[in-house]
C-alpha positions in Angstrom: 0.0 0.0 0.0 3.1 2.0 0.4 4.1 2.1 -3.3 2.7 5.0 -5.7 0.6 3.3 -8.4 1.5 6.2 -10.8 5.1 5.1 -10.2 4.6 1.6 -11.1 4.7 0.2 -15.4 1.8 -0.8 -16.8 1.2 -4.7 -17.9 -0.5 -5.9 -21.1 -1.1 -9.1 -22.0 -0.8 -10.5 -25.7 -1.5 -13.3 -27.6 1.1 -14.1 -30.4 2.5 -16.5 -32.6 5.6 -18.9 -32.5 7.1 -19.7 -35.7 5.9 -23.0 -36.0 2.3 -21.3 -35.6 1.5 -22.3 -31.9 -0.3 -19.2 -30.3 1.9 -18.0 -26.5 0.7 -15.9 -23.9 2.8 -13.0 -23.2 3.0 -10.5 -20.8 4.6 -7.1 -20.9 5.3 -4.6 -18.4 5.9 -0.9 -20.0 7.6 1.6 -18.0 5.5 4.1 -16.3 5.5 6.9 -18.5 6.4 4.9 -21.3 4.3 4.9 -24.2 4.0 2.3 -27.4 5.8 4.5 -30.0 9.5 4.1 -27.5 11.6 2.2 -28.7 13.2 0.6 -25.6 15.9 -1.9 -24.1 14.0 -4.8 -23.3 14.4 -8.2 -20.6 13.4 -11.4 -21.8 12.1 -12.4 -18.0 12.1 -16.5 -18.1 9.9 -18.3 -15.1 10.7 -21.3 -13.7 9.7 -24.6 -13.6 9.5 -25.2 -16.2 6.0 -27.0 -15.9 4.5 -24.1 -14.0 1.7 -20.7 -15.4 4.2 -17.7 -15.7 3.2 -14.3 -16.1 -0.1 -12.8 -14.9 -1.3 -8.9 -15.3 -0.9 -8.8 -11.6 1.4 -7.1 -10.0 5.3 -8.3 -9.9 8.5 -7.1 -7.9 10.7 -8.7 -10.7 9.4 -7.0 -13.3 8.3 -3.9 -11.6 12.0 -3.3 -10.9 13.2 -3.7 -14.6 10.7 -1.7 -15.2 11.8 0.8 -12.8 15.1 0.7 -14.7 13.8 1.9 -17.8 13.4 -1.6 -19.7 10.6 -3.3 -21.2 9.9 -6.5 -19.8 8.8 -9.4 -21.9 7.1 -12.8 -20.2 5.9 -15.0 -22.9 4.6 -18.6 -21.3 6.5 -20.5 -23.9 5.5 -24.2 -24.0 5.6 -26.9 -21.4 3.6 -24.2 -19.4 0.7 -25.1 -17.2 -2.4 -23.7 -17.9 -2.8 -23.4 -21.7 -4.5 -27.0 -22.4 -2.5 -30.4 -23.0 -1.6 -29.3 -26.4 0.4 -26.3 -25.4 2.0 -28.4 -22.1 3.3 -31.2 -24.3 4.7 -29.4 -26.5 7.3 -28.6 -24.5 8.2 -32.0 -23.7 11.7 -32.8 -24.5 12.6 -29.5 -26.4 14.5 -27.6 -23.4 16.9 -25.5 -25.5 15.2 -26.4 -28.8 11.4 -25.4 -29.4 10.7 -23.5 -26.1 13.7 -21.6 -26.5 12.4 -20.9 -29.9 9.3 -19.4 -28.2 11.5 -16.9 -26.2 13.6 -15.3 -29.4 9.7 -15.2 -31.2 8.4 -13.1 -28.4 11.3 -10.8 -28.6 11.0 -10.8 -32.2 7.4 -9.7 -32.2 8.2 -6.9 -30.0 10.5 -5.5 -31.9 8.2 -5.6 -34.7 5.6 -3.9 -32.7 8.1 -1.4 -32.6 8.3 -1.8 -28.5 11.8 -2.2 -27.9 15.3 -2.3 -29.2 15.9 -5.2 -30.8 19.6 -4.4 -30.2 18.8 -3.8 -26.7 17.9 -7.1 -25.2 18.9 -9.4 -21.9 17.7 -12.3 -20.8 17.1 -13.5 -17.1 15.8 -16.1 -14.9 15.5 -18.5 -12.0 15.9 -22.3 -12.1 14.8 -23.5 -15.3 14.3 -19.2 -16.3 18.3 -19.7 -15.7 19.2 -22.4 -17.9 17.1 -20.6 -20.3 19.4 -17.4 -19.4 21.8 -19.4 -20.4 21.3 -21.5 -23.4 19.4 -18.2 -25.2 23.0 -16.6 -26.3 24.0 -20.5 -27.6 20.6 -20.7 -29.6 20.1 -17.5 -30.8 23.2 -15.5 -30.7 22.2 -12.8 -32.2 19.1 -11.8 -30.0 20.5 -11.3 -26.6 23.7 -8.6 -25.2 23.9 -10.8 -22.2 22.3 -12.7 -20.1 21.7 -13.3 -15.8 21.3 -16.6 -14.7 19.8 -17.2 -11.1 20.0 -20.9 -9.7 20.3 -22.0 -13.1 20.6 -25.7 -14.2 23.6 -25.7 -16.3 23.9 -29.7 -17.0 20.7 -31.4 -17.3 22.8 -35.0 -16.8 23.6 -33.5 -13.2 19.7 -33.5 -12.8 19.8 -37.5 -12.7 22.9 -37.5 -11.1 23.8 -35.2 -8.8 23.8 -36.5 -4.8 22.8 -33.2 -3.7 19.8 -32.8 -5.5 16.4 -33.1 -3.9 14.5 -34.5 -6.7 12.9 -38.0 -6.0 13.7 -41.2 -7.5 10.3 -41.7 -9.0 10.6 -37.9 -10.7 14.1 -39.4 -12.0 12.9 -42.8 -13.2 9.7 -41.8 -14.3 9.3 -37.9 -15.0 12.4 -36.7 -16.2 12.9 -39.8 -18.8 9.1 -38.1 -20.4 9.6 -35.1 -20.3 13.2 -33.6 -20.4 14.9 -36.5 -22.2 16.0 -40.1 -21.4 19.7 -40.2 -20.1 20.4 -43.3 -21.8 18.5 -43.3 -25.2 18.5 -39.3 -25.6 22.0 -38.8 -23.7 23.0 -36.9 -27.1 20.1 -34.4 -27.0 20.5 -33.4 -23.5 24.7 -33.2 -24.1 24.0 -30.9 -26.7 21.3 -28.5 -24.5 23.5 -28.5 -21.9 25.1 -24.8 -21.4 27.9 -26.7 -19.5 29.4 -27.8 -23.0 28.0 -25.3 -25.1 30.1 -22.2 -22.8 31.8 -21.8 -25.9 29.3 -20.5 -27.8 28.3 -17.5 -25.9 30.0 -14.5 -26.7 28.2 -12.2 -24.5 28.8 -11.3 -20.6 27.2 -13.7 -18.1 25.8 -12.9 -14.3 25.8 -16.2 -12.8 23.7 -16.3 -9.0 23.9 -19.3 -7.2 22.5 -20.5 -3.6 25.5 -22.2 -1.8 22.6 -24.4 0.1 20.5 -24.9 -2.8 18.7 -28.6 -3.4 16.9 -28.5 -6.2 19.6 -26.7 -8.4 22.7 -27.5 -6.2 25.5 -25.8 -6.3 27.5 -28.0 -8.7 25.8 -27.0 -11.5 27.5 -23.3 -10.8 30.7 -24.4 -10.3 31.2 -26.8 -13.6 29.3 -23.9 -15.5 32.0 -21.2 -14.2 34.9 -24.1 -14.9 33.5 -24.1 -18.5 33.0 -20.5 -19.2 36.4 -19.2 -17.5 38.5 -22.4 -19.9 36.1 -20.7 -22.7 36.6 -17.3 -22.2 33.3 -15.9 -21.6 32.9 -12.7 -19.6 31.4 -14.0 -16.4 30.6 -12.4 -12.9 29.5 -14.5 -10.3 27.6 -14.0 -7.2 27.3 -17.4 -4.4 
């Protein structure tokens, strides 16, 4: 009750299209005082999950503060989100770094065409799976993003089956995981390849990388191997633990 409405951006929501034709939900918050004819810098704002409903018109302290900052925050609920009807959550099912990563560079694609923000302009960010998105977006689409934050990001989707810190149950390993990210055995290739861990290489723009020293569900590993990677690789990386 404290905070000024007047002070605070203004969210719209949108319906759009993904290249392959699939319709996404997307949410923008415009800086207050901000009108649709400037041309902004822009966050591609990821949510986690990645099986969860993202964005709503409500409001939010994430993107509030972008916002705040002058930016134009974009929250498209790219597939595998919850909420949208079977088709839309299965279509996400084993594409992490392919198809709903393709939903993210869409989005900020139709912004730009809208004539919202700068398509030169444009960071992405997010927590958990929002991080490994953070992540792989410079390795997919290396021309859409000027850098990227990643917060409790998974780095190497193997670690998510192996790692002896991790919280995640056995049946989510055996059963879940095999589904709906990829099988370790039979799609071991797939999920090497979507990994950022190997693919540091390929991004050539500076990295924040945020990591819980205590975390379970992303543990800490998945930090360190990424930093390894990126340091050997050359990347411009800052690190906060």
């Amino acid at each position: 009750p404290w905070i000024d409405p007047a002070t605070q951006g203004k969210r719209s929501f949108h319906w759009i299209k993904a290249r392959d034709g699939m319709p996404l939900p997307l949410v923008v918050t415009h800086p207050a005082g901000s009108t649709a004819k400037d041309k902004l810098p822009a966050v591609m704002l990821v949510h986690g999950g990645p099986w969860s409903r993202g964005a709503s018109t409500h409001w939010s302290p994430e993107a509030q503060f972008l916002a705040s900052r002058g930016y134009r925050v974009l929250e498209p609920d790219f597939r595998g989100s919850t909420g949208y009807g079977d088709k839309h959550f299965k279509a996400g099912w084993k594409q992490w770094g392919l198809a709903m990563q393709d939903d993210l560079a869409d989005a900020v694609q139709w912004a730009a065409g809208e004539g919202l923000i700068d398509p030169q302009k444009v960071c992405i960010y997010g927590g958990s799976y929002g991080g490994y998105a953070a992540l792989m977006g410079p390795v997919r689409h290396p021309d859409t993003y000027r850098c990227a934050a990643s917060l409790v990001g998974v780095t190497d989707i193997m670690l998510m089956f192996n790692s002896a810190n991790s919280d995640a149950s056995a049946e989510w390993k055996r059963y879940g995981m095999p589904k709906m990210v990829g099988d370790p055995s039979a799609d071991r290739a797939l999920l090497d390849a979507n990994s950022p861990v190997r693919r540091a290489a390929d991004i050539k723009v500076p990295v924040l990388l945020a990591q819980g020293l205590m975390d379970m569900r992303v543990p800490r590993e998945h930090a360190d191997d990424f930093a390894t990677a990126a340091e050997k690789a050359g990347v411009k990386l800052q690190r906060l633990n």
